[in-house]
TORLOFI-465217 format. One record per residue: residue in three letters; chain; x negated, y negated, z of N, C-alpha, C in turn. Coordinates in steps of 0.001 Angstrom, whole numbers. Layout:
TORLOFI-465217
{aa: ALA; ch: A; npx: X; npy: Y; npz: Z; capx: X; capy: Y; capz: Z; cpx: X; cpy: Y; cpz: Z}
...
This chain:
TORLOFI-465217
{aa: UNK; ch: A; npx: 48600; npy: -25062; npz: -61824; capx: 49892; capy: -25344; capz: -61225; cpx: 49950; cpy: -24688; cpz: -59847}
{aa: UNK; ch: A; npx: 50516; npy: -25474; npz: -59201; capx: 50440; capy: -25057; capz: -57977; cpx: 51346; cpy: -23846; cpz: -57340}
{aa: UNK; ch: A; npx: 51219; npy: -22564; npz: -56269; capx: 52291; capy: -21594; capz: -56452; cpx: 53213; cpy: -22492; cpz: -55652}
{aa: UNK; ch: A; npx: 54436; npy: -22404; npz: -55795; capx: 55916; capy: -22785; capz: -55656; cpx: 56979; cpy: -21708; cpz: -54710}
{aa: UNK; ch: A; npx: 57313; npy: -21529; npz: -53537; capx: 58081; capy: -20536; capz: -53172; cpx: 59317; cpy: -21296; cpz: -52910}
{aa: UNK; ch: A; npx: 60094; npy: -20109; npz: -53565; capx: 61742; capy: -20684; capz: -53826; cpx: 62278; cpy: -20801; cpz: -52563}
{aa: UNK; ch: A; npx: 63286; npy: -21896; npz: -52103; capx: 63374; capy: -21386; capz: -50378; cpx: 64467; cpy: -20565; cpz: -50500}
{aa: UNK; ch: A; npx: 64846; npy: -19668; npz: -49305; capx: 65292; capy: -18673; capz: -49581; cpx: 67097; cpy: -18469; cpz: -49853}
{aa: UNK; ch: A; npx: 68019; npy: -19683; npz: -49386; capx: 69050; capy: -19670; capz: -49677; cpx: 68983; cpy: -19604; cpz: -51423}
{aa: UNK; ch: A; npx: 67952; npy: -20217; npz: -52647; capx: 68014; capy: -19819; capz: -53540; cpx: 68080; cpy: -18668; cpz: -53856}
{aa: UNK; ch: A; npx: 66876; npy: -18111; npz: -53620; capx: 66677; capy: -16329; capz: -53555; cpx: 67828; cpy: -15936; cpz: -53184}
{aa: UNK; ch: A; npx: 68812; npy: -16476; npz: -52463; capx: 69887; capy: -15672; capz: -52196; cpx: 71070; cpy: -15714; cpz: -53131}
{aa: UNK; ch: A; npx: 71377; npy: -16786; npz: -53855; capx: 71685; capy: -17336; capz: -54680; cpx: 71392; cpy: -16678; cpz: -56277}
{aa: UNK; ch: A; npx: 70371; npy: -16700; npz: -56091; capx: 69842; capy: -15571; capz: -57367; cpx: 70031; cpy: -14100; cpz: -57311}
{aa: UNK; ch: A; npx: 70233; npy: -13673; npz: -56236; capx: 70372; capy: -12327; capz: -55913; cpx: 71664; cpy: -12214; cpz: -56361}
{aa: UNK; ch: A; npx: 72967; npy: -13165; npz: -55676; capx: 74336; capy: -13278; capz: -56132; cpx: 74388; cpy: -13183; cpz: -57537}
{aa: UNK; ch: A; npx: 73746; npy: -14287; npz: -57821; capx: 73846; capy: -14336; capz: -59505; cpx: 73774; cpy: -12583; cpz: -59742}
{aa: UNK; ch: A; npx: 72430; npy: -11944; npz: -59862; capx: 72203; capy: -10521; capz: -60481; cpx: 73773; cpy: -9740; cpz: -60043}
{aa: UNK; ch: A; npx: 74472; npy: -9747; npz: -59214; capx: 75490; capy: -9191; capz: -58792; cpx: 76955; cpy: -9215; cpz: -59630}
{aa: UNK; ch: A; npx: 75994; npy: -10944; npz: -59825; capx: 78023; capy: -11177; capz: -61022; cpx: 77238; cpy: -10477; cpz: -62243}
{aa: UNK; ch: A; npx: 76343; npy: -10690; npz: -62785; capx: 75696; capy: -10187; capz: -63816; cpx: 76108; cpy: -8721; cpz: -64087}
{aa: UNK; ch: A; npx: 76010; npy: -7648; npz: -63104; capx: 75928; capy: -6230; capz: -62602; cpx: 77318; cpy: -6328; cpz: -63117}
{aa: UNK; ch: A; npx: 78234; npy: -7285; npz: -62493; capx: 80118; capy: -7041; capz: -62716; cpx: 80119; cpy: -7208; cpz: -64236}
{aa: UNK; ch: A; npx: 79559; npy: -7624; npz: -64871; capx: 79921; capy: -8201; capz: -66346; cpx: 80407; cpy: -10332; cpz: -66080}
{aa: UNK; ch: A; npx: 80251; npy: -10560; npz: -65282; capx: 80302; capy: -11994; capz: -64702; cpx: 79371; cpy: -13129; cpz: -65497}
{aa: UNK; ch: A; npx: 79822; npy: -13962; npz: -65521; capx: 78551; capy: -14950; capz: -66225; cpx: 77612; cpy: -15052; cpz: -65228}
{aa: UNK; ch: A; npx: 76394; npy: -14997; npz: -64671; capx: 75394; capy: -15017; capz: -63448; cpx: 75347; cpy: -16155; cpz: -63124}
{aa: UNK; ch: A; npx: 75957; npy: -16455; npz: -61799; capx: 75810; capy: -17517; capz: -61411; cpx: 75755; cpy: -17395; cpz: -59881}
{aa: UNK; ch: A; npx: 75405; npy: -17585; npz: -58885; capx: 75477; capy: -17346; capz: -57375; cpx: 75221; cpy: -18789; cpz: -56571}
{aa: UNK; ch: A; npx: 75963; npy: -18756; npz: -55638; capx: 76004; capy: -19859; capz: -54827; cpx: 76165; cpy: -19487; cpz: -53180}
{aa: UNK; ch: A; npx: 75234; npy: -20666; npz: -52465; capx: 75164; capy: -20452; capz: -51296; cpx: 75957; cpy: -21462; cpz: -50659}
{aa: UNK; ch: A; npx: 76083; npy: -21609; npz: -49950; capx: 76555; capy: -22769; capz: -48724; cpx: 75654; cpy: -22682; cpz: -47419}
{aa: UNK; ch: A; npx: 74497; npy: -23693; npz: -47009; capx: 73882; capy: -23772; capz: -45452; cpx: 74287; cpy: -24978; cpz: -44881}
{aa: UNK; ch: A; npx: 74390; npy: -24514; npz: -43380; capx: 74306; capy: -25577; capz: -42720; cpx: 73037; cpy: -24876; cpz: -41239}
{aa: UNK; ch: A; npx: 72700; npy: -26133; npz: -41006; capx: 71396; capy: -26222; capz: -40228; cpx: 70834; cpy: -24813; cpz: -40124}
{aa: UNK; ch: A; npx: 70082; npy: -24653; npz: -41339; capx: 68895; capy: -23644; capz: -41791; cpx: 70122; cpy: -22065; cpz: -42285}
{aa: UNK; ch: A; npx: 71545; npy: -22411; npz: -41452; capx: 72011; capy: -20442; capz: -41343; cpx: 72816; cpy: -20511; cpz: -42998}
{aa: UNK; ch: A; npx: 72757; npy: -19734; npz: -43498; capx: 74237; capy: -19259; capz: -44688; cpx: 75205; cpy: -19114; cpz: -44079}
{aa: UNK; ch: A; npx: 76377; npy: -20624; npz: -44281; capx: 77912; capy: -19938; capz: -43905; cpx: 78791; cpy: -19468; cpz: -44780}
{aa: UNK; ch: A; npx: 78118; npy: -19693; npz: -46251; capx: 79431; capy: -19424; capz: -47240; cpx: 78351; cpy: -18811; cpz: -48336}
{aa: UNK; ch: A; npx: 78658; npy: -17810; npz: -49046; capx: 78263; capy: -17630; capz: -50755; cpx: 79374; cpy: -16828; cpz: -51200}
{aa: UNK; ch: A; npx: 78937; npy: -17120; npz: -52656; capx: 79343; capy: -16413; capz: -53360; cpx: 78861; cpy: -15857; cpz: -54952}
{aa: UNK; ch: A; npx: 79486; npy: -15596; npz: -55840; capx: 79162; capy: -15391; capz: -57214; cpx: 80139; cpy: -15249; cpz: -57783}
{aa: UNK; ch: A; npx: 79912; npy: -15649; npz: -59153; capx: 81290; capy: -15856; capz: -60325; cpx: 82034; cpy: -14730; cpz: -60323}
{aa: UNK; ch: A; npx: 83442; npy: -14970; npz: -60234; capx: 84542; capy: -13586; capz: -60253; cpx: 85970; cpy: -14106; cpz: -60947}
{aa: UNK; ch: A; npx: 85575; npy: -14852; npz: -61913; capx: 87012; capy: -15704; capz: -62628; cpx: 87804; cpy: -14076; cpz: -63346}
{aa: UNK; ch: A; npx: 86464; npy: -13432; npz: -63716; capx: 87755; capy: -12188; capz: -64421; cpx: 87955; cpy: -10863; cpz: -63712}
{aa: UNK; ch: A; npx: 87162; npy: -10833; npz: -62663; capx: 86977; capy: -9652; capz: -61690; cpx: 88439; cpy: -10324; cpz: -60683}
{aa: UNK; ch: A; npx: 88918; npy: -11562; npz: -60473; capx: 90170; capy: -12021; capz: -59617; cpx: 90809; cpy: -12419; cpz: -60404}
{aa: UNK; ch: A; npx: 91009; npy: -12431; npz: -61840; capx: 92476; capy: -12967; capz: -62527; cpx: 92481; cpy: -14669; cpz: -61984}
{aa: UNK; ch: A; npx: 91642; npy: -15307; npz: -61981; capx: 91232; capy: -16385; capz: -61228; cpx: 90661; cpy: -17022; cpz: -61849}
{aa: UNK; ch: A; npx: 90983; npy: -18696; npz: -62815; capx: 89925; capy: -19066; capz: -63150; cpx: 89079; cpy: -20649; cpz: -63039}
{aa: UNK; ch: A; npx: 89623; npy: -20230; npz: -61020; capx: 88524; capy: -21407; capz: -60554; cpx: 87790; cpy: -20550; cpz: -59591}
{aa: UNK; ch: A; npx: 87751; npy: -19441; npz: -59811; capx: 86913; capy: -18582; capz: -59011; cpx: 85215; cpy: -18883; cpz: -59566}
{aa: UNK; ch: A; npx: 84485; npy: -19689; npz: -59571; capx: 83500; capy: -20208; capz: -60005; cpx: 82238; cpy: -19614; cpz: -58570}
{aa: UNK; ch: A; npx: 81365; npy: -19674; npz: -58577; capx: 80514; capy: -19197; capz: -57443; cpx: 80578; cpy: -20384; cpz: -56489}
{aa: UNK; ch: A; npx: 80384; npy: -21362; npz: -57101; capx: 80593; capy: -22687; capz: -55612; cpx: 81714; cpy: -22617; cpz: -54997}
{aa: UNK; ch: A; npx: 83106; npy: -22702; npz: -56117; capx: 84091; capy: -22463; capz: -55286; cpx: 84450; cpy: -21175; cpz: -54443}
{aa: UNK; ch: A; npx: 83892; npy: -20093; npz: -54851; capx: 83666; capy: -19453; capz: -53922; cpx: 83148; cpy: -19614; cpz: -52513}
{aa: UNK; ch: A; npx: 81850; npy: -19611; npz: -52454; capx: 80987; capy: -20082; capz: -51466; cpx: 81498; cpy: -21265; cpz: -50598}
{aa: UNK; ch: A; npx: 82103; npy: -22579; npz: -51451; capx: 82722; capy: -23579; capz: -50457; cpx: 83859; cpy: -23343; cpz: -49673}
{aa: UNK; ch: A; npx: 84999; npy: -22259; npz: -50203; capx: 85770; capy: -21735; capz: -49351; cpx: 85473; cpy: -20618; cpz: -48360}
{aa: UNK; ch: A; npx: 84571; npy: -19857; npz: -48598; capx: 84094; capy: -19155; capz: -47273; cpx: 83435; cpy: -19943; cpz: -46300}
{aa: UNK; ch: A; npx: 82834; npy: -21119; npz: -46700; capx: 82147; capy: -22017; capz: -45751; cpx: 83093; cpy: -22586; cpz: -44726}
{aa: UNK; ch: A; npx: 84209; npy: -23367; npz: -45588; capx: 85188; capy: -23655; capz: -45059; cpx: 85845; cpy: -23378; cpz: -44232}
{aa: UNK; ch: A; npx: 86060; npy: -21693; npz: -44806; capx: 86945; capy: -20563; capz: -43629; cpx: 86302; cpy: -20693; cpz: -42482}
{aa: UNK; ch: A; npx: 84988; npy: -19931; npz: -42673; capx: 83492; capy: -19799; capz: -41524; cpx: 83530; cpy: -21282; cpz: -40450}
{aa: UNK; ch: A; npx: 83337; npy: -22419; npz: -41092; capx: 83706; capy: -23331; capz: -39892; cpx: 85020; cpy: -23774; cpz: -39286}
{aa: UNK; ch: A; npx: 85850; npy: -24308; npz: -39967; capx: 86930; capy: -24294; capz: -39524; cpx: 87655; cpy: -25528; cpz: -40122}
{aa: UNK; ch: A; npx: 87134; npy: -25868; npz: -41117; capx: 87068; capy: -27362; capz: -41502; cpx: 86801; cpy: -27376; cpz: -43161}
{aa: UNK; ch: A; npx: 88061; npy: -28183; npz: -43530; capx: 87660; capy: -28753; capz: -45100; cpx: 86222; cpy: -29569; cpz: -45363}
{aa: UNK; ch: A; npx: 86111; npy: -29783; npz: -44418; capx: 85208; capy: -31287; capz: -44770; cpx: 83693; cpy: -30481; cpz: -44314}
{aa: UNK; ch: A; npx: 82482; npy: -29832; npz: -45013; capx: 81424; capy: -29436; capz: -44791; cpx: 80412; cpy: -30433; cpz: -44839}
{aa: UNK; ch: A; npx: 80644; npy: -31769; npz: -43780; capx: 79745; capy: -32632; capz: -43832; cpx: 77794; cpy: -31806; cpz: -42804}
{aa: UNK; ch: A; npx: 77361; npy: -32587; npz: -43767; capx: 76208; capy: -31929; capz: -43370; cpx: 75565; cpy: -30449; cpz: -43867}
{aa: UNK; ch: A; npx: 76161; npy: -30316; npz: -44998; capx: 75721; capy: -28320; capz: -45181; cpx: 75450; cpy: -28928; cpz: -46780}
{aa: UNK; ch: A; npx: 74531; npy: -27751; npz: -47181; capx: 73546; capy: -27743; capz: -48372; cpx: 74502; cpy: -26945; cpz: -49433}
{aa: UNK; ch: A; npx: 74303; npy: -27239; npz: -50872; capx: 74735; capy: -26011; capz: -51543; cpx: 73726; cpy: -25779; cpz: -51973}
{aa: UNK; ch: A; npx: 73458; npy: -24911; npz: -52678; capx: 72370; capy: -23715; capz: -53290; cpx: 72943; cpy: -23665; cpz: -54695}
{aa: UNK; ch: A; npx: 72736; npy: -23393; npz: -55910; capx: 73769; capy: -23149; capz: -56987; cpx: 72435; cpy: -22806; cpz: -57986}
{aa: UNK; ch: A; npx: 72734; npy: -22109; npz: -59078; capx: 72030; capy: -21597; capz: -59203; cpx: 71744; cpy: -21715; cpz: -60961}
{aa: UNK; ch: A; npx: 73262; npy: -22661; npz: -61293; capx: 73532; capy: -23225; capz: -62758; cpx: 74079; cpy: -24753; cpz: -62157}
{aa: UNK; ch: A; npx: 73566; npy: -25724; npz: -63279; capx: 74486; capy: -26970; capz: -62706; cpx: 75776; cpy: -26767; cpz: -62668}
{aa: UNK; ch: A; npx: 76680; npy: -27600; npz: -61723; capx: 77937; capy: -27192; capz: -61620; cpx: 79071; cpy: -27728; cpz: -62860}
{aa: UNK; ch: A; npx: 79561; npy: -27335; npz: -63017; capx: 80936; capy: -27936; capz: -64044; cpx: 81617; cpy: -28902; cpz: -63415}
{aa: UNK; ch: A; npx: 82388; npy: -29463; npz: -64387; capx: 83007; capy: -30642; capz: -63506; cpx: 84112; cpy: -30512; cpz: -62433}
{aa: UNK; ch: A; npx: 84986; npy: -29243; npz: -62261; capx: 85908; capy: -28553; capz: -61488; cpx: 84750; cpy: -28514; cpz: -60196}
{aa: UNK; ch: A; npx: 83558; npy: -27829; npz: -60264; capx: 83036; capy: -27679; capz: -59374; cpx: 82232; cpy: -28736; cpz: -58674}
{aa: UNK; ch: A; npx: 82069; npy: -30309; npz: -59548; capx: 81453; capy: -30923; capz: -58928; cpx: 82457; cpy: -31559; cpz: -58129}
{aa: UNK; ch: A; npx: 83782; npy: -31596; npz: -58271; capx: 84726; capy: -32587; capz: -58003; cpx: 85179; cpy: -31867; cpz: -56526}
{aa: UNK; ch: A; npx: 84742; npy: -30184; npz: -56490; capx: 84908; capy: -29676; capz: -54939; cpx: 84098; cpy: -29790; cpz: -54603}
{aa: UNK; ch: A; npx: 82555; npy: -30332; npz: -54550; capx: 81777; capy: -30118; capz: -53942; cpx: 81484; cpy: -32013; cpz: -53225}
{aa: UNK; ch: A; npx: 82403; npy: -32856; npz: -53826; capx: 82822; capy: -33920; capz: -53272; cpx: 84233; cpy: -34004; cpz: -52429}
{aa: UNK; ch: A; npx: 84636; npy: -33510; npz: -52670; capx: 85724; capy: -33005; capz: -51367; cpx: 85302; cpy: -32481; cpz: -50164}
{aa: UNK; ch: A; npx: 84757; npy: -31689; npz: -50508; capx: 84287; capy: -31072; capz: -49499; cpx: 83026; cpy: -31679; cpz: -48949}
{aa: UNK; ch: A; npx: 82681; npy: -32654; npz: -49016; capx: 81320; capy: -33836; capz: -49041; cpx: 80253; cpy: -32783; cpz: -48773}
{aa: UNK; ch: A; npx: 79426; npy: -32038; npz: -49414; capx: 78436; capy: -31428; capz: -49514; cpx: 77150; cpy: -32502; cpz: -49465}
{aa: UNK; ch: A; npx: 76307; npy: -32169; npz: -48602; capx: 75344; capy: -33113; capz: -48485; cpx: 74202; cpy: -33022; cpz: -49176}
{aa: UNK; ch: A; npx: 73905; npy: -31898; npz: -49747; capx: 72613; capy: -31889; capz: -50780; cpx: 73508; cpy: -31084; cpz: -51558}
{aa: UNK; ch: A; npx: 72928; npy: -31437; npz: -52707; capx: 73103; capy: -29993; capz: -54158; cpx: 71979; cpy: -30096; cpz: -54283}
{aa: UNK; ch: A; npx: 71460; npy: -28385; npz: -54449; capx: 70276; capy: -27691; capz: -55217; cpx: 70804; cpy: -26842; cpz: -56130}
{aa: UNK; ch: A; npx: 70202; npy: -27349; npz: -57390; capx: 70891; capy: -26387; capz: -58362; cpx: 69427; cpy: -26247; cpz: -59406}
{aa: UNK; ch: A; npx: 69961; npy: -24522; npz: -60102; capx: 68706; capy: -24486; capz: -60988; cpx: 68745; cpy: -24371; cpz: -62586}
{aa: UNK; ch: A; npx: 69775; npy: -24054; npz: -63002; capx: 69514; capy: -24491; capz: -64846; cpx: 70172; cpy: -25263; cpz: -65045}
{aa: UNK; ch: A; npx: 69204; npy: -25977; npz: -65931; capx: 71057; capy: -27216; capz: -66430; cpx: 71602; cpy: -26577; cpz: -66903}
{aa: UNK; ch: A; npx: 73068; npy: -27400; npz: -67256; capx: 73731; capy: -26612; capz: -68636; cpx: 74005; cpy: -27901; cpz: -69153}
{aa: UNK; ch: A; npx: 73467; npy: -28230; npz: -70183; capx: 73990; capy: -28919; capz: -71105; cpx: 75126; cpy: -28794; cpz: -71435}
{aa: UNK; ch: A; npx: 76201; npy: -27687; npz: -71973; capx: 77576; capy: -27785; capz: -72893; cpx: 78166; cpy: -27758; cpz: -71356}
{aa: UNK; ch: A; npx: 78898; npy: -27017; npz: -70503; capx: 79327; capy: -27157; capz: -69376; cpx: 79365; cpy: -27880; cpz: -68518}
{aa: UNK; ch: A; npx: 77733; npy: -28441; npz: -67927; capx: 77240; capy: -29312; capz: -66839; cpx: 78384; cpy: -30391; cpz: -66726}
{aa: UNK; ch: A; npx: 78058; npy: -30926; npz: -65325; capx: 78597; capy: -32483; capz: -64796; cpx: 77980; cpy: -32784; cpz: -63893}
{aa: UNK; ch: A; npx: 76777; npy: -32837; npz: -63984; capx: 76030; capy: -33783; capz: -62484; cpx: 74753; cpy: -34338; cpz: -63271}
{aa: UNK; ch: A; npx: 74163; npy: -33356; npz: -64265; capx: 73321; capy: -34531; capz: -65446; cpx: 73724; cpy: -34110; cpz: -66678}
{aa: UNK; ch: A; npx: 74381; npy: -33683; npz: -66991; capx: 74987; capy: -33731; capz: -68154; cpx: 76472; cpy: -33856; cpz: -68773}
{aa: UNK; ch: A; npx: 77318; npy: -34120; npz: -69279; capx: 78707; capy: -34115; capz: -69648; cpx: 79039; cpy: -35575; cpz: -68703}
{aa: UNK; ch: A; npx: 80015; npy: -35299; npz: -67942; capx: 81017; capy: -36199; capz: -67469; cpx: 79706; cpy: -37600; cpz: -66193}
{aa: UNK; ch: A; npx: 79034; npy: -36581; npz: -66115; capx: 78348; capy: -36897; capz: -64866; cpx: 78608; cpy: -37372; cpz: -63681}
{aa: UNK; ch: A; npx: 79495; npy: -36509; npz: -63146; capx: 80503; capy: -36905; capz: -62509; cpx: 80067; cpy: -37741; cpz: -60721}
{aa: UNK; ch: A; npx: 78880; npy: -37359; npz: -60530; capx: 78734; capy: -38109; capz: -59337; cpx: 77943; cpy: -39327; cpz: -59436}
{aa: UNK; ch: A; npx: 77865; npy: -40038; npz: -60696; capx: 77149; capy: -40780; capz: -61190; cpx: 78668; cpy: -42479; cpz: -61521}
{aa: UNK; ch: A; npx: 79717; npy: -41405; npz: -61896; capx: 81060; capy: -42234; capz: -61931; cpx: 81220; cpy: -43363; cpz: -60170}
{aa: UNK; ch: A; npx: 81902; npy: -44460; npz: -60456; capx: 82234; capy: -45568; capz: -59616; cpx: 83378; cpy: -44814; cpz: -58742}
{aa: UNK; ch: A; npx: 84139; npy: -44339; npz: -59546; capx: 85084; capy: -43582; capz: -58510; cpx: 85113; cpy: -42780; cpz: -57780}
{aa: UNK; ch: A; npx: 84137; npy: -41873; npz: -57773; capx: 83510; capy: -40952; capz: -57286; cpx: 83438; cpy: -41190; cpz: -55316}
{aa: UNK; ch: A; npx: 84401; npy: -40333; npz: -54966; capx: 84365; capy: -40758; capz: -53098; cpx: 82987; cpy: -40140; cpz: -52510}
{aa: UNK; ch: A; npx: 82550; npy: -39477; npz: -52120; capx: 81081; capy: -38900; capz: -52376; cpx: 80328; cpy: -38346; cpz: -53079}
{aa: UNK; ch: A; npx: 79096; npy: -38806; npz: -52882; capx: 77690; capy: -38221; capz: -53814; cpx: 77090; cpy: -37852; cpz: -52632}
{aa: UNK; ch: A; npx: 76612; npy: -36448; npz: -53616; capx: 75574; capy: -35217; capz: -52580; cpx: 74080; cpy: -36337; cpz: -52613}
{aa: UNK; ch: A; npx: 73071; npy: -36238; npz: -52207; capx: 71799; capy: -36214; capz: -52880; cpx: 71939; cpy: -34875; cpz: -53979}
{aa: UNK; ch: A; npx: 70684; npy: -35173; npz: -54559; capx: 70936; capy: -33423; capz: -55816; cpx: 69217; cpy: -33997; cpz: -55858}
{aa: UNK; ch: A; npx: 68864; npy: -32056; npz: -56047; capx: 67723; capy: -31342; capz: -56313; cpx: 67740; cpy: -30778; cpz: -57357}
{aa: UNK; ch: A; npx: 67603; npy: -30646; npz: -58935; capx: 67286; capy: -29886; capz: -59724; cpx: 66326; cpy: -29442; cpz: -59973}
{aa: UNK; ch: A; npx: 66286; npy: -28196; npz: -61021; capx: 65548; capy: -27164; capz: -61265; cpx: 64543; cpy: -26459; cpz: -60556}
{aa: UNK; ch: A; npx: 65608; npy: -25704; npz: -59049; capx: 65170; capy: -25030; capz: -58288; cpx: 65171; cpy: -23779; cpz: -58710}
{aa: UNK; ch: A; npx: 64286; npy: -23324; npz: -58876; capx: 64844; capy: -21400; capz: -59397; cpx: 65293; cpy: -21790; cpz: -60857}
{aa: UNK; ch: A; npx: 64914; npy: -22630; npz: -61620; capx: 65716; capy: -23203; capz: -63034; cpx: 65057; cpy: -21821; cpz: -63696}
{aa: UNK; ch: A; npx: 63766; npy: -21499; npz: -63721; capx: 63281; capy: -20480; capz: -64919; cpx: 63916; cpy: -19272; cpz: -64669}
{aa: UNK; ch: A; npx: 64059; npy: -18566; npz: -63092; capx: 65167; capy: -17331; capz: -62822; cpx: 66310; cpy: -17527; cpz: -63576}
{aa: UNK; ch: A; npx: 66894; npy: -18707; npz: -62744; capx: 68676; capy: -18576; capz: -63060; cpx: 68253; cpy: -18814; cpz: -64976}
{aa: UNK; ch: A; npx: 67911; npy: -19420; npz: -65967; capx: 67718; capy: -19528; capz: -67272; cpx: 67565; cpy: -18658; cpz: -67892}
{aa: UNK; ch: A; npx: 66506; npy: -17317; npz: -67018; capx: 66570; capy: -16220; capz: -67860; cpx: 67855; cpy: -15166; cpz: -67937}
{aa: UNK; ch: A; npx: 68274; npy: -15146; npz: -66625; capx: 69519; capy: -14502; capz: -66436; cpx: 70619; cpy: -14794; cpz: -67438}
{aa: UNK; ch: A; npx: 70595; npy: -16144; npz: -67398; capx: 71930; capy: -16677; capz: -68283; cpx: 71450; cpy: -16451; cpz: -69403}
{aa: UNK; ch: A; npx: 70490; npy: -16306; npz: -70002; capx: 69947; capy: -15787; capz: -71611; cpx: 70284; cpy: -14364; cpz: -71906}
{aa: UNK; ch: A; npx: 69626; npy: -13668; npz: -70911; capx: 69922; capy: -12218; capz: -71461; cpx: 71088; cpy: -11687; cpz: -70594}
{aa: UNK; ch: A; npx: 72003; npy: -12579; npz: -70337; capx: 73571; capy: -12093; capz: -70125; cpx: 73812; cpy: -12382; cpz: -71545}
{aa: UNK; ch: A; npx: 73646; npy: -13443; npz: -72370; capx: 74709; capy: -13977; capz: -73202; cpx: 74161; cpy: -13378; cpz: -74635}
{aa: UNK; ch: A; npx: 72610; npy: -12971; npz: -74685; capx: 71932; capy: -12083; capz: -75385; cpx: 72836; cpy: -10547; cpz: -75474}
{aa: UNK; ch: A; npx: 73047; npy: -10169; npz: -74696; capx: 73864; capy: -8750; capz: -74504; cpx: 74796; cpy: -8935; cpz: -74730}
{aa: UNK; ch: A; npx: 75938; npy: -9895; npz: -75544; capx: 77334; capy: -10245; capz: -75893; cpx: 76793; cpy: -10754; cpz: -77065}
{aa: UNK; ch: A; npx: 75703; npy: -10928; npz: -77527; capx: 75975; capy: -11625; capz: -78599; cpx: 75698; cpy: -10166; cpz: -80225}
């Protein structure tokens, strides 16, 4: 197999993740790029903010947001580091995100290949392109031995 280097808005992304992890957070981290720079990340903080669309994309898409000046992040990448839920796929079409890279599925949660599939729907006002299972074996182990340590 050939070696594979993660590009690095993942790595950054994964780093976030270890951070919500560190809070007691479900690990999840998200980036926002546009042309090569990071304008937005974040990581899950639904119980660290009494917040519970505080999700890492939505994080990250509103600092992006702030950072440019503009709802509309046409042209910028997300990074994500679990597939997104359907709350989060439905901002990340608002906000017309032009690629999703994301790295574990989630089957029970998911909405971009699994559950609702939401950018796959007719109604759907934009679809990202999407990259899966970038960093899928990182972000997979994380989310194991978070949910290993609660169980």
């Amino acid at each position: 197999m050939p070696h594979f280097r993660l590009p690095d808005p993942m790595r950054r992304a994964l780093d976030l993740a270890r951070t919500a992890f560190d809070a007691g957070e479900v690990p999840v981290g998200a980036v926002v790029v546009k042309d090569g720079a990071i304008v937005g990340e974040g990581h899950n903080r639904p119980r660290e903010s009494h917040d519970p669309t505080a999700h890492a994309e939505i994080v990250a898409i509103r600092a992006a947001a702030a950072r440019i000046g503009n709802d509309r992040l046409d042209g910028c990448d997300l990074y994500v580091t679990l597939e997104p839920c359907a709350m989060c796929a439905g901002a990340i079409a608002h906000a017309r995100i032009a690629r999703l890279y994301y790295g574990a599925d989630d089957p029970k949660g998911g909405a971009v290949a699994h559950g609702p599939r939401t950018f796959a729907q007719p109604t759907i006002h934009h679809r990202p392109e999407i990259y899966d299972g970038i960093g899928a074996d990182a972000a997979g182990a994380l989310l194991r031995d978070f949910f290993a340590a609660r169980r």
